[in-house]
N, C-alpha and C positions, 0 to 999 in steps of 0.2 A: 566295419560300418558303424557299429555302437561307439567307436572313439567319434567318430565325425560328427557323429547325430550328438552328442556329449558337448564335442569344441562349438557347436554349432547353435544349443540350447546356450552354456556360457556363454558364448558372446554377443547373442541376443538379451540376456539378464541383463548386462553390461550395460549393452546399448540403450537399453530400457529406462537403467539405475541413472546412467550418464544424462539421458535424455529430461528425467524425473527431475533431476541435480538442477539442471539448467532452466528449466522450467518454474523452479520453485526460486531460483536465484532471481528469475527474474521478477515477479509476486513481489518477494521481499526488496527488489528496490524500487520498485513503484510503489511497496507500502511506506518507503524511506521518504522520496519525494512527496509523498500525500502529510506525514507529520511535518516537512517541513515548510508546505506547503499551510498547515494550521499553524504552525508557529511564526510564519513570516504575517497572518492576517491576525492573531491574537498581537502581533508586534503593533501593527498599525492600528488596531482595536484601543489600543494603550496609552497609543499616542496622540491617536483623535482626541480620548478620554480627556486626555490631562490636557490636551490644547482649551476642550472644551469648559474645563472647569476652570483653566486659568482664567477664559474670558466669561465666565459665571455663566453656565451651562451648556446641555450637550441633549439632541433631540435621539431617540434610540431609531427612530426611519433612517436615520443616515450612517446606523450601523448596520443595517439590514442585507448591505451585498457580504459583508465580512461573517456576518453568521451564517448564512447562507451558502458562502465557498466552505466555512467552514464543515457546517454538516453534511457538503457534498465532497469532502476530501475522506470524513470520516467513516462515512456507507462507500468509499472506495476501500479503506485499509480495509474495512470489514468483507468484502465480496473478494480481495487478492488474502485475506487470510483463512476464505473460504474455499478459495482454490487450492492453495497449499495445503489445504486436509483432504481437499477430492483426489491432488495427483499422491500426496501419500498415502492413503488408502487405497490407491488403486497397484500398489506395487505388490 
């Protein structure tokens, strides 16, 4: 009976480590899409920029939805890279 309860306790670990695994992969690719998600609006931020100075100026209200995704992509990586410490911590 102590082998069973043994196989039993492993392959719960397993299940657990496995489960951990996939949890945290997933974390890390929605913290992939959230940087790229800042670097597609720092793309557009750049471009307004330089449209705007081409035509001699640029108002910052009409940069305001691009910082604004921006700071909200970044309080994302931050709460999926706070997850990835709660589920490792929790193993």
């Amino acid at each position: 009976m102590a082998f069973k309860d043994k196989l039993t306790s492993v392959v719960k670990t397993v299940g657990d480590k496995t489960s951990d695994t996939i949890e945290i992969t997933k974390f890390k690719t929605k913290i992939s899409q959230q940087k790229s998600a800042i670097k597609e609006n720092y793309e557009k931020i750049g471009e307004y920029i330089y449209k705007q100075y081409k035509e001699n100026g640029y108002s910052n209200d009409e940069l305001l939805a691009q910082f604004q995704e921006i700071d909200e992509s970044k309080r994302l990586i931050q709460d999926y890279e706070n997850e990835i410490k709660r589920v490792k911590v929790e193993d």
